[in-house]
N, CA, C and O of each residue as an XYZ file, in Angstrom:
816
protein
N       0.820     -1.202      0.000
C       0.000      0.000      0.000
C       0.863      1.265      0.000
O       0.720      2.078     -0.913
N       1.806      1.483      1.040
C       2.718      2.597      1.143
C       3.676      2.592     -0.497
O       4.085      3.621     -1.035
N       3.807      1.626     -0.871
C       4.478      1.611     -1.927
C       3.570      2.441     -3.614
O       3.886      3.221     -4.512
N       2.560      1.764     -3.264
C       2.024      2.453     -4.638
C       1.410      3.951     -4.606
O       1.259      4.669     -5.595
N       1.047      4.315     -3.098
C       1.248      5.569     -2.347
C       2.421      6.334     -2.607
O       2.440      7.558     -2.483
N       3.409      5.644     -2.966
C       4.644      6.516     -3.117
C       4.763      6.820     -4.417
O       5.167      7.929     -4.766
N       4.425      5.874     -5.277
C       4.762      5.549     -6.958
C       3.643      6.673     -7.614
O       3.809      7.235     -8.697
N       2.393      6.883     -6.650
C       1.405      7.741     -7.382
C       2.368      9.127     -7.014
O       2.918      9.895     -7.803
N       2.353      9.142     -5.442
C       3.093     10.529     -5.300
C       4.505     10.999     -6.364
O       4.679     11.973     -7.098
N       5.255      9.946     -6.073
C       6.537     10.202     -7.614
C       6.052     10.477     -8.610
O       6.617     11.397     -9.203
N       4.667      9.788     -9.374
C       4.277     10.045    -10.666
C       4.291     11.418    -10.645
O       5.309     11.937    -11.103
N       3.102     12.412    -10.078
C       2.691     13.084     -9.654
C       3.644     14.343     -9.595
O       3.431     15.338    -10.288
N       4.638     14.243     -8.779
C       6.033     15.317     -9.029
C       6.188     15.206    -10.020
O       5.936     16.202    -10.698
N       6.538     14.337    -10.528
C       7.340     14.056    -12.242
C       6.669     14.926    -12.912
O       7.193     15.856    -13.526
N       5.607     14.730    -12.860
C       4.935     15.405    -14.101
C       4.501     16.656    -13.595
O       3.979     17.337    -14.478
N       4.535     17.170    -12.532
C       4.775     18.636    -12.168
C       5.823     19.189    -12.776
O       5.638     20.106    -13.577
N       7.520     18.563    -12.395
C       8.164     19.048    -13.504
C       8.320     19.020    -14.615
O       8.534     19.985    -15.349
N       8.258     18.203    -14.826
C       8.304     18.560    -16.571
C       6.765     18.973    -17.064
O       6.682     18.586    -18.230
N       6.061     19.325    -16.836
C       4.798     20.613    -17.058
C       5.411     22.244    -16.640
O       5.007     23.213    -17.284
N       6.586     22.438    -15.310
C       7.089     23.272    -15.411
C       8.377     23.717    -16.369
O       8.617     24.728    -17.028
N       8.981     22.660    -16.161
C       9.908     22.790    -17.779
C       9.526     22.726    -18.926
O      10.381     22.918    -19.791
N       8.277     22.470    -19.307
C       8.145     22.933    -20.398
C       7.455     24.191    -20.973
O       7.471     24.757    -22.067
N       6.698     24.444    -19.509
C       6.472     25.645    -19.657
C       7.461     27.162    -20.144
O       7.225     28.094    -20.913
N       8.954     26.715    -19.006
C       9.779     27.441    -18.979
C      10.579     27.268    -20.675
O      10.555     28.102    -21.580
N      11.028     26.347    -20.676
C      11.345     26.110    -22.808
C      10.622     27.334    -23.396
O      11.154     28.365    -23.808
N       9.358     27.045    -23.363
C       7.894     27.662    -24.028
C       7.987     29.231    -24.352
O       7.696     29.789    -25.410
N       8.607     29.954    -22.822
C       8.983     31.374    -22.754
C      10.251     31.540    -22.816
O      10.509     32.742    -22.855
N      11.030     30.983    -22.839
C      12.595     31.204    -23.424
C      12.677     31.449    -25.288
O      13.032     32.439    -25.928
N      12.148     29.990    -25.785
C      12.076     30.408    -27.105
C      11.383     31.046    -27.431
O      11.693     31.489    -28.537
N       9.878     31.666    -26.820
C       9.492     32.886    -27.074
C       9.932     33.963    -27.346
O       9.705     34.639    -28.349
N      11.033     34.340    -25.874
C      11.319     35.362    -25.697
C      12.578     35.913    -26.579
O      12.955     37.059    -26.821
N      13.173     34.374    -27.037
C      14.772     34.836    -27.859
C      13.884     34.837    -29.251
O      13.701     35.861    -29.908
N      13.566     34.048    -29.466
C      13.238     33.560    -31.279
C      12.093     34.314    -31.562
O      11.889     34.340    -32.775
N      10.926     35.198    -30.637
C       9.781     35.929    -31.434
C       9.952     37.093    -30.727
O       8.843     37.612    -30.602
N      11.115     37.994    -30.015
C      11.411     38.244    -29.113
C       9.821     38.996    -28.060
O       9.625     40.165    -27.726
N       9.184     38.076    -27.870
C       7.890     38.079    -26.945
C       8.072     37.571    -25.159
O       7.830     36.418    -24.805
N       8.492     38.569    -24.274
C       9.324     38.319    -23.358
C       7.504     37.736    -22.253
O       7.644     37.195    -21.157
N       6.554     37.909    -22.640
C       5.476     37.708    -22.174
C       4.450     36.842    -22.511
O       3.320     37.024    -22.060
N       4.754     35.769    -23.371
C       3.449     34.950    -24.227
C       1.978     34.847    -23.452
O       1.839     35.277    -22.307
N       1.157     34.377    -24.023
C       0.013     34.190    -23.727
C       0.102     32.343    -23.134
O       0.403     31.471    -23.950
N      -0.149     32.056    -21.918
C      -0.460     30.394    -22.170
C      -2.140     30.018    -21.576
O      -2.503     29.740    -20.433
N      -2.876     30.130    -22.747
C      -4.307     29.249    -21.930
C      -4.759     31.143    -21.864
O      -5.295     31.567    -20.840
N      -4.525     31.905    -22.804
C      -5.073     33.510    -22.053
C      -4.469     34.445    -21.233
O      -4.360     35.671    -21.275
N      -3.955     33.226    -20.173
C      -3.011     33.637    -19.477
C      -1.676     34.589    -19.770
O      -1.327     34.490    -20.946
N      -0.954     35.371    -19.083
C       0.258     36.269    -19.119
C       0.919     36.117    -18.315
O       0.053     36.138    -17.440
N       2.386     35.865    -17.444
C       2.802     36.232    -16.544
C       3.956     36.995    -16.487
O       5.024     36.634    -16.982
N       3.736     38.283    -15.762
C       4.582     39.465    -15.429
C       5.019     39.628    -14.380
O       4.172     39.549    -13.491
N       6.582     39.947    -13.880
C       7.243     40.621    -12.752
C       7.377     42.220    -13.253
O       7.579     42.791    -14.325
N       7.106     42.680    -11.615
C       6.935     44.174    -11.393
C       7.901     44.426    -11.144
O       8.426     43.743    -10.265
N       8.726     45.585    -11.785
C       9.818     45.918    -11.189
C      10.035     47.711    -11.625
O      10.798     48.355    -12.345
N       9.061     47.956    -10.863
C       9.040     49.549    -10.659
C       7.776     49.300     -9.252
O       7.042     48.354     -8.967
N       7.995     50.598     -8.662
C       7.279     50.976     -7.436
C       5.665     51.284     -7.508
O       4.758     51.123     -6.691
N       5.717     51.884     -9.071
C       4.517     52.720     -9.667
C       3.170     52.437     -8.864
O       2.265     53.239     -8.637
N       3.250     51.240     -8.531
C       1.870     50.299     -8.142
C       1.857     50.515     -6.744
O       1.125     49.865     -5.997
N       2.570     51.326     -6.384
C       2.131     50.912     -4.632
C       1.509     51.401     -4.178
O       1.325     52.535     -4.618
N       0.720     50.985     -2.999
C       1.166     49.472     -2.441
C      -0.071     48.431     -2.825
O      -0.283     47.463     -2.094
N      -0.903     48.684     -4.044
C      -1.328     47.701     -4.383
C      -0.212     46.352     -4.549
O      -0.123     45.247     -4.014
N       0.612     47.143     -5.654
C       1.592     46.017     -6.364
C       2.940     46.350     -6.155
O       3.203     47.553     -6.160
N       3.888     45.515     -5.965
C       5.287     46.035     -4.881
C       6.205     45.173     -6.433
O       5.782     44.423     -7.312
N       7.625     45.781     -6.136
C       8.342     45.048     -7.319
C       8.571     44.136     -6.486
O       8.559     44.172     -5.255
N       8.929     42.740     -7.679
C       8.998     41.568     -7.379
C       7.862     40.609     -7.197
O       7.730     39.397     -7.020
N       7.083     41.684     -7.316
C       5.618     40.655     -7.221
C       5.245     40.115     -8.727
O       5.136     40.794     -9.749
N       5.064     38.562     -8.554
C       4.506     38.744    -10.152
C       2.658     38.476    -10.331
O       2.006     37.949     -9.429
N       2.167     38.851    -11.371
C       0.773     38.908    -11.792
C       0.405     38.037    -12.881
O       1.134     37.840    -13.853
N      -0.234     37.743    -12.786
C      -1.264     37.101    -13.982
C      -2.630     37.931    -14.141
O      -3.604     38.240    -13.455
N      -2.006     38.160    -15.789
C      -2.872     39.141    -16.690
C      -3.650     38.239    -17.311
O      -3.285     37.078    -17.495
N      -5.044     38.813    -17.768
C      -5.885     37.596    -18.779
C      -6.549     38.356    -19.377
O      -7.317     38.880    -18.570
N      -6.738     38.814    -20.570
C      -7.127     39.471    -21.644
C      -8.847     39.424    -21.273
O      -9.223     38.630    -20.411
N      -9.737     40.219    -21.896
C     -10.900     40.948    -21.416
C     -11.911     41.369    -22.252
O     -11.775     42.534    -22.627
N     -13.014     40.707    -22.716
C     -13.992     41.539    -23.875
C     -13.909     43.307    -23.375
O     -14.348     44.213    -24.083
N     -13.405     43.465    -22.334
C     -13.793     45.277    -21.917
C     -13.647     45.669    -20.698
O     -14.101     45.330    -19.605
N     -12.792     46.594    -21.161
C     -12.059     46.981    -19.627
C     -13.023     48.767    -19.053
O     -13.656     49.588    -19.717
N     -12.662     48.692    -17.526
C     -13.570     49.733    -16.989
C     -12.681     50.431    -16.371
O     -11.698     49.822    -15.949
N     -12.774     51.803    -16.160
C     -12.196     52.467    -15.179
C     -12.462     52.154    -13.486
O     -13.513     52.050    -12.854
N     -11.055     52.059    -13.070
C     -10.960     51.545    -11.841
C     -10.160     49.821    -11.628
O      -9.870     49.154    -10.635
N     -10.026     49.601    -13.133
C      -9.091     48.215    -13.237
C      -8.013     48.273    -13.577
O      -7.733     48.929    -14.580
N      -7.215     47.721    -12.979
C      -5.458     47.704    -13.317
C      -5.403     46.721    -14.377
O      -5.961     45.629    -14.264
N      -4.695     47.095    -15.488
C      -4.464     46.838    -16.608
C      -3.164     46.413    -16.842
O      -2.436     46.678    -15.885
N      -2.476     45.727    -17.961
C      -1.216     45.603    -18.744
C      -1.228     45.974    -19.917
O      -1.891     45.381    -20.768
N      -0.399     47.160    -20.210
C      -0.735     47.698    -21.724
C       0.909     47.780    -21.991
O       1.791     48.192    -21.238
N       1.011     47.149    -23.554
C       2.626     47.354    -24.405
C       2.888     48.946    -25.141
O       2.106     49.521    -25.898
N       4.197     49.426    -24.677
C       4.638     50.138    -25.197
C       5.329     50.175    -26.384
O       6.177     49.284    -26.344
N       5.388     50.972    -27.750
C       5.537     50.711    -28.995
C       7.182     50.214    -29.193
O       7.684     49.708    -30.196
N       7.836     50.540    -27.875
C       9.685     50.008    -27.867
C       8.896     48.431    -27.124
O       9.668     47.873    -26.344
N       8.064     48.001    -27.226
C       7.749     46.613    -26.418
C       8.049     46.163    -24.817
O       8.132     45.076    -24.246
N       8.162     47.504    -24.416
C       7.771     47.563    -22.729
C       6.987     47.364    -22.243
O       5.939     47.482    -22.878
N       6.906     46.988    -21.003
C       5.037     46.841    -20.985
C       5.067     47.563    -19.270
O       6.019     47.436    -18.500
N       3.810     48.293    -18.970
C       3.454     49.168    -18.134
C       1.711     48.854    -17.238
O       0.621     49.310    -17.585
N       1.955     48.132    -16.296
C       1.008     47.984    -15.310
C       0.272     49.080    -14.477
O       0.685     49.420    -13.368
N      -0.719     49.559    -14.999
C      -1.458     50.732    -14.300
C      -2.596     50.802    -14.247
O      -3.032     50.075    -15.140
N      -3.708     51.443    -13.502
C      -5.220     51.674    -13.585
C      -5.571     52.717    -14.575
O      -4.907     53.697    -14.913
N      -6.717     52.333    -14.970
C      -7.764     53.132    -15.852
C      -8.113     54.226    -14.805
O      -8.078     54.143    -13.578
N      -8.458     55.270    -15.596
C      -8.878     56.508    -14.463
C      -9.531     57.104    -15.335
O     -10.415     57.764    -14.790
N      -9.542     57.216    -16.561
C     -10.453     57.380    -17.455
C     -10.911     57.230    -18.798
O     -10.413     56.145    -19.095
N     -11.559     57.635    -19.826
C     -11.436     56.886    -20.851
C     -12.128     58.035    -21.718
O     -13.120     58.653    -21.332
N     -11.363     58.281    -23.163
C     -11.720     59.829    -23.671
C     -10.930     59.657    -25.028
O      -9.781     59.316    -25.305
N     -12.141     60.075    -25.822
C     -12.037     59.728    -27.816
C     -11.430     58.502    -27.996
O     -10.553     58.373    -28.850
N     -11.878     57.349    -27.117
C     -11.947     56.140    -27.532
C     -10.312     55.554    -27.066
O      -9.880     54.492    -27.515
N      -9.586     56.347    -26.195
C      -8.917     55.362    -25.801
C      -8.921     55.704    -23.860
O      -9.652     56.529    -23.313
N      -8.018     54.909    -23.240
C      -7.826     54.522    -22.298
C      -6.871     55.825    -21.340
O      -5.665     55.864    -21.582
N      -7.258     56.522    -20.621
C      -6.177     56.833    -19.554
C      -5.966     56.382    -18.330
O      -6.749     56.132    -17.413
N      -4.219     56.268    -18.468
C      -4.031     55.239    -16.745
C      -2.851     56.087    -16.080
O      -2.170     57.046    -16.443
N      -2.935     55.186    -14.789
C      -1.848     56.461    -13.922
C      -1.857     55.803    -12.941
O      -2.850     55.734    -12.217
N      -0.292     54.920    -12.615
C      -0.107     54.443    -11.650
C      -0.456     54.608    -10.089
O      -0.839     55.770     -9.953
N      -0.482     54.054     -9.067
C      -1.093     54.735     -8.135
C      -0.125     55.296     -6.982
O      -0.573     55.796     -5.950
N       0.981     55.190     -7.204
C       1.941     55.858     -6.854
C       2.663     57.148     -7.175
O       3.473     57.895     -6.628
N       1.850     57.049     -8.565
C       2.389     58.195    -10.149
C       1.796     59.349     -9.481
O       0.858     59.179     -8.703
N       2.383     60.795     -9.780
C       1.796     62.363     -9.743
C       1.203     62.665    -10.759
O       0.404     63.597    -10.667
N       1.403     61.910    -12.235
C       0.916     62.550    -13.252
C       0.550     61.088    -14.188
O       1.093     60.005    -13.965
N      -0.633     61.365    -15.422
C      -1.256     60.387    -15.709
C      -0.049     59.964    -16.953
O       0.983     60.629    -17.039
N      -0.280     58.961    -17.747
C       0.175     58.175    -18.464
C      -0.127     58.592    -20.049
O      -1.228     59.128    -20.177
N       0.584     58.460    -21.192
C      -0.001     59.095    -22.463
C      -1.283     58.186    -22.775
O      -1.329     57.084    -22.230
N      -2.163     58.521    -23.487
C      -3.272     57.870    -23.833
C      -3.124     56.460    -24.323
O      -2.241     56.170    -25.131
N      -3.923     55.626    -23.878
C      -3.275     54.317    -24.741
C      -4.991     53.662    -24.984
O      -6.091     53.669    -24.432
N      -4.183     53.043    -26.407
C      -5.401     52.420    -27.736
C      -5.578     51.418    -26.748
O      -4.817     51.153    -25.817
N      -6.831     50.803    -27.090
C      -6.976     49.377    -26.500
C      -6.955     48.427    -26.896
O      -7.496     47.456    -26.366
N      -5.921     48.396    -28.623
C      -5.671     47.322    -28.908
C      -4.002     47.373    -28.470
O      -3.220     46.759    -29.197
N      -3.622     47.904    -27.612
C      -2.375     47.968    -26.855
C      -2.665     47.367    -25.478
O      -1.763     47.190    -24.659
N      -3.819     47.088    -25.266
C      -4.188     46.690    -23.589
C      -3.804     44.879    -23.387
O      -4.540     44.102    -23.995
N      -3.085     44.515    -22.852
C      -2.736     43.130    -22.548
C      -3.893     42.095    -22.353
O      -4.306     41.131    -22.998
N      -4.271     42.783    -21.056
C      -5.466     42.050    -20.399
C      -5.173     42.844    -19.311
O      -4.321     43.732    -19.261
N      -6.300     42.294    -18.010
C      -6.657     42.920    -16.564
C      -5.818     41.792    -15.515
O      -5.887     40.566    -15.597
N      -5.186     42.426    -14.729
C      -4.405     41.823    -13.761
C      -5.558     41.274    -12.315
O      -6.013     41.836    -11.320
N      -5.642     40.098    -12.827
C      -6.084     39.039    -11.925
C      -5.930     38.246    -10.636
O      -6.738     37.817     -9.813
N      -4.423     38.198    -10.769
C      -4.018     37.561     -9.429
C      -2.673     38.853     -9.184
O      -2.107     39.694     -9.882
N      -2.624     38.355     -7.714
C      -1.093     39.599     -7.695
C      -0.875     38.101     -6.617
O      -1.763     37.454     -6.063
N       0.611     37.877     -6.587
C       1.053     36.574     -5.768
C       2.494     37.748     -5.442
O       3.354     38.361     -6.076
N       2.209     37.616     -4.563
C       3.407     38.617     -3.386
C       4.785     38.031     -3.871
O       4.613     36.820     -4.012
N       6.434     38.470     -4.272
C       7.372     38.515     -3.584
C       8.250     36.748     -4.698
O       9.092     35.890     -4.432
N       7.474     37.040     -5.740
C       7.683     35.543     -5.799
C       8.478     35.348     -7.458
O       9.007     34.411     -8.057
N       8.170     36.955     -7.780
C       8.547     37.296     -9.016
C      10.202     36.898     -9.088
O      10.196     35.844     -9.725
N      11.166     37.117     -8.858
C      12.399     36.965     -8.717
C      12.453     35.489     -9.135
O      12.483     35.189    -10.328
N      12.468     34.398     -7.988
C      12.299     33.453     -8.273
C      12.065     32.756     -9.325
O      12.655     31.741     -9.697
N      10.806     33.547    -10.030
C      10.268     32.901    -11.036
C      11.695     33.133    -12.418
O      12.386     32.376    -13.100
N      11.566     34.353    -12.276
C      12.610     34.786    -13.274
C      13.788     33.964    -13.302
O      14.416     33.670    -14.319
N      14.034     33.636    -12.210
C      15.063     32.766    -12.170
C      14.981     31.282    -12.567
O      15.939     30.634    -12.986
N      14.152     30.971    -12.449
C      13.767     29.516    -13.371
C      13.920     29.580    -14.913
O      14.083     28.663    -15.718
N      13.830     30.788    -15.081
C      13.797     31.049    -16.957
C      15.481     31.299    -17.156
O      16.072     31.305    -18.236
N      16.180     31.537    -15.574
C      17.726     30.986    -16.404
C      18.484     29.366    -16.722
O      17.869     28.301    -16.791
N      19.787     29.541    -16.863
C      20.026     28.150    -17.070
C      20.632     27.512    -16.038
O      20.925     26.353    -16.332
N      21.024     27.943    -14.585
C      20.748     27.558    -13.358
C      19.576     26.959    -12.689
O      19.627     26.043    -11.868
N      18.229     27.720    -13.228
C      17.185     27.332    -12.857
C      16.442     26.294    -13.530
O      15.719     25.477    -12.961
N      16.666     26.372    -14.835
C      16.405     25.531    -15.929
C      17.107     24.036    -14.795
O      16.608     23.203    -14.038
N      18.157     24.305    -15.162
C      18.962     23.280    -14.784
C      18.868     22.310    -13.332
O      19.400     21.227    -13.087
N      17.903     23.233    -12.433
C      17.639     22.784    -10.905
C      16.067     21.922    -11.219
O      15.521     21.113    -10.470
N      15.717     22.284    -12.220
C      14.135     22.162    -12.333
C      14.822     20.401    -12.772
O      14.777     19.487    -11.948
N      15.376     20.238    -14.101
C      15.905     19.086    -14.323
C      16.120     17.821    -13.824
O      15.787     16.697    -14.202
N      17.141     18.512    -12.315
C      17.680     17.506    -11.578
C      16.374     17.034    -10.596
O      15.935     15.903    -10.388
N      15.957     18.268    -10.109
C      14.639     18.080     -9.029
C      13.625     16.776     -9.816
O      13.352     15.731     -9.225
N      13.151     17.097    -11.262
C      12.661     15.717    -12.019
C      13.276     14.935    -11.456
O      12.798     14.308    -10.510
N      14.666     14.743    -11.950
C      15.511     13.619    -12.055
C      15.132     12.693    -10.581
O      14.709     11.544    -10.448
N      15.531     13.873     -9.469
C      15.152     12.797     -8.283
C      14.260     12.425     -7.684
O      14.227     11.519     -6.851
N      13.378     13.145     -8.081
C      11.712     12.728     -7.758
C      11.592     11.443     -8.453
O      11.178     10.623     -7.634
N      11.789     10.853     -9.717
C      12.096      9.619     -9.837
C      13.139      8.606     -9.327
O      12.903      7.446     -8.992
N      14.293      9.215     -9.323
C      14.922      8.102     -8.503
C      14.942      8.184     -6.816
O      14.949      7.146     -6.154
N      14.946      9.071     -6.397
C      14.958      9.171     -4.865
C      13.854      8.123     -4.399
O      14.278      7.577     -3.381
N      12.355      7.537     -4.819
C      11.913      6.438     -4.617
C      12.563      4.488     -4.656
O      12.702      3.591     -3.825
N      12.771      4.650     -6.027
C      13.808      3.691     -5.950
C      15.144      3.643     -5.294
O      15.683      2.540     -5.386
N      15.654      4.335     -4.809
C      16.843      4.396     -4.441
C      16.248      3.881     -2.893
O      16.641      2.881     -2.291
N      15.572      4.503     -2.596
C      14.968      4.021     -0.739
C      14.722      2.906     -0.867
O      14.973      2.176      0.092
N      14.140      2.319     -2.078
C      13.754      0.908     -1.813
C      14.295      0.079     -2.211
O      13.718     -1.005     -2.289
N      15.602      0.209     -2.628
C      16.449     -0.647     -3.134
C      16.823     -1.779     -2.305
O      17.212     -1.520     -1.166
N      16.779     -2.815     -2.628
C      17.212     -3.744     -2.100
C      16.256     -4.385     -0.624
O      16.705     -5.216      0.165
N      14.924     -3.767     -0.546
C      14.115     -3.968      0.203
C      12.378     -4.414     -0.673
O      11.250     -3.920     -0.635
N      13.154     -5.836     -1.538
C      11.221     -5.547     -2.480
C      10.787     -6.462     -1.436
O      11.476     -7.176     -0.707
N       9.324     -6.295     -1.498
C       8.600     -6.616     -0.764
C       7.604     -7.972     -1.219
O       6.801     -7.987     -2.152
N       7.879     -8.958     -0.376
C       7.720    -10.142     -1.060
C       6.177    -10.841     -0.915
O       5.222    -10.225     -0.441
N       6.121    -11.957     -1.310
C       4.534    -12.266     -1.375
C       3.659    -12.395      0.205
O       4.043    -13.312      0.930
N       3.006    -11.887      0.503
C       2.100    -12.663      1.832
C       2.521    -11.415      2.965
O       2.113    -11.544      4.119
N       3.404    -10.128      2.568
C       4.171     -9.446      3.094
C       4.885     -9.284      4.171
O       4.886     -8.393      5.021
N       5.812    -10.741      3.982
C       6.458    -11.329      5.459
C       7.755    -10.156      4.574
O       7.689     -9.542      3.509
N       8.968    -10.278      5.750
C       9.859     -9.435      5.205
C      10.767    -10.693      4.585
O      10.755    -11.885      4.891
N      11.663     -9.875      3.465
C      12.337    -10.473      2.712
C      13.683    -11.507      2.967
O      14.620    -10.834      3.395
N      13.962    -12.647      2.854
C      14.999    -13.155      3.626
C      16.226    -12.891      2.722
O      16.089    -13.156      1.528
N      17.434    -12.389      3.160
C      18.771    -12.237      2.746
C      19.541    -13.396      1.886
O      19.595    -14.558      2.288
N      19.980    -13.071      0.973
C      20.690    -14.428      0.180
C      21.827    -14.580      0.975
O      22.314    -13.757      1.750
N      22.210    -15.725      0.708
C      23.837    -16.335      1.547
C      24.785    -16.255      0.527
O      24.307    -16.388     -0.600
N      26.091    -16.062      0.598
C      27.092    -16.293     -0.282
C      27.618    -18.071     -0.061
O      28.340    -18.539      0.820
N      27.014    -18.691     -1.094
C      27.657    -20.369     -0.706
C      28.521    -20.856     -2.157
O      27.935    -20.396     -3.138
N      29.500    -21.496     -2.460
C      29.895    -21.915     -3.557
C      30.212    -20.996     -4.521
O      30.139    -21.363     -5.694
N      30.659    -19.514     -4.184
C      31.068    -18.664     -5.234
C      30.000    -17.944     -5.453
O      30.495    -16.874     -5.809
N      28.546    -17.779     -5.485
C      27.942    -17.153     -6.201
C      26.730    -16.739     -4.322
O      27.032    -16.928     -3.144
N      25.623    -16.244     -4.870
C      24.901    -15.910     -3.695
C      23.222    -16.984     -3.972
O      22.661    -16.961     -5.068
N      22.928    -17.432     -3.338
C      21.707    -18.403     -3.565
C      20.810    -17.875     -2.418
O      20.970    -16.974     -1.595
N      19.869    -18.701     -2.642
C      18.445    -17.890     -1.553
C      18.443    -19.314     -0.442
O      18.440    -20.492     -0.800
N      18.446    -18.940      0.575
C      18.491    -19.597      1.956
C      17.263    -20.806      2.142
O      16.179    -20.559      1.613
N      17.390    -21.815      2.722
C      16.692    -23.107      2.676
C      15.337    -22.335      3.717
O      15.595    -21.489      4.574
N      13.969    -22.814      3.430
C      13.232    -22.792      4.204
C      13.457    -22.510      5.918
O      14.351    -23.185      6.427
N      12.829    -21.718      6.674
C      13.125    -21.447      7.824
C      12.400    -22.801      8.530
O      11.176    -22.907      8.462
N      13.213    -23.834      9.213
C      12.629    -24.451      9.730
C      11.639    -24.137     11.080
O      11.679    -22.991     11.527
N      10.765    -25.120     11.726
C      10.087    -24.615     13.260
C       9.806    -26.086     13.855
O       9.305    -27.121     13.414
N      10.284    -25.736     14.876
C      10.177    -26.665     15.600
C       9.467    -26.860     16.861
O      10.132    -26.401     17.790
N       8.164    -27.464     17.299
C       7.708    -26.917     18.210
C       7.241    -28.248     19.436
O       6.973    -29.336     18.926
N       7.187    -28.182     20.409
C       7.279    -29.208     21.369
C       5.980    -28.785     22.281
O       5.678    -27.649     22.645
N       5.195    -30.205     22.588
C       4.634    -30.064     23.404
C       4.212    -29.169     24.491
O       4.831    -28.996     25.541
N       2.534    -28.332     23.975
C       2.068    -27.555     25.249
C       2.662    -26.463     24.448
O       2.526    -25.402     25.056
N       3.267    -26.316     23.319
C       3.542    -24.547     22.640
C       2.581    -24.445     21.974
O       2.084    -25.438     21.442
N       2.075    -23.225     21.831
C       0.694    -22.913     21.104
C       1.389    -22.980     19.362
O       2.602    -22.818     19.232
N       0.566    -23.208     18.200
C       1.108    -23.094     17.302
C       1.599    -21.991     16.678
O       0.994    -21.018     17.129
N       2.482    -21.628     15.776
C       2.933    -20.126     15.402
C       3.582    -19.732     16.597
O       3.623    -18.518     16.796
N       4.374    -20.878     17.887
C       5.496    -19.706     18.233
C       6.892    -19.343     17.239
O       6.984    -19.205     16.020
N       7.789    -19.269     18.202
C       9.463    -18.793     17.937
C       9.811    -20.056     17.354
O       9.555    -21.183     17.779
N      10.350    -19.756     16.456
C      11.411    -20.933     15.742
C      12.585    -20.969     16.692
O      13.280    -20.056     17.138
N      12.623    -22.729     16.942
C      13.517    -23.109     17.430
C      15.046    -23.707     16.810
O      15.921    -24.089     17.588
């Protein structure tokens, strides 16, 4: 029971990582080969903050998940691309000859007008402090930790149970002997039991 308890749990990691590595692949060659430092996965966006602009809604280092929007309202924090392909996290504050004005909430002064086919999507989740990290998985240190972490989530099971399989009727396993050069499996455990012992004691 504990065993296939373990084999589901190993499955289970495994394929956590490599769903995160491939995620991470996914935005690397994005980011070098279409140079799209932000893809879309499932709608989805994910961005690290790294300006103050947002505070203290949104702190740098925090990262967000953006998700695109039939229609955005004033009073929603937004992700909109800049025409050098920057991208700028701020609220709507108003909206005038059909496009969008935003203005960080830290900002003194508002933001140039922006089209709303420049608008990303609306920032959905804010996950505190975690942005860094993430970024760091998209290097080749992190790449590379994600790898091994697979790697031992599969073997770190087998490796514990090595040399401990678990045999039929789930008595524990008896040790081979070294006899005649090679190692053979040990003769039946004899029992011997004498008068007035209940059956199933101690082998004598």
């Amino acid at each position: 029971m504990l065993r296939a308890v373990g084999r589901a749990f190993s499955a289970m990691i495994t394929a956590f990582f490599l769903a995160l590595l491939a995620l991470d692949l996914y935005i690397v060659v994005q980011t070098l080969a279409f140079h799209n430092p932000s893809p879309s996965v499932l709608g989805w966006r994910q961005l690290v903050i790294s300006s103050g602009s947002m505070e203290p809604a949104i702190s740098v280092g925090d990262l967000i998940l953006v998700r695109r929007q039939p229609a955005y309202h004033e009073g929603e924090v937004v992700t909109y691309r800049l025409p050098d392909g920057a991208y700028i996290t701020h609220r709507i504050i108003a909206r005038t000859g059909g496009q969008f004005i935003l203005q960080g909430d830290a900002n003194n002064t508002a933001d140039e007008p922006v089209d709303p086919s420049d608008v990303l999507g609306r920032v959905e989740r804010v996950i505190p402090r975690v942005g860094n990290f993430i970024l760091w998985l998209k290097t080749t240190p992190g790449m590379i930790c994600i790898i091994l972490a697979g790697f031992l989530s599969i073997q770190l099971p087998r490796w514990l149970s090595c040399g401990r399989p678990e045999p039929p009727g789930g008595r524990p396993a008896q040790k081979r002997v070294y006899r005649g050069g090679e190692f053979v499996e040990p003769p039946p455990e004899k029992r011997v039991y004498h008068a007035g012992e209940p059956f199933g004691g101690p082998p004598q």
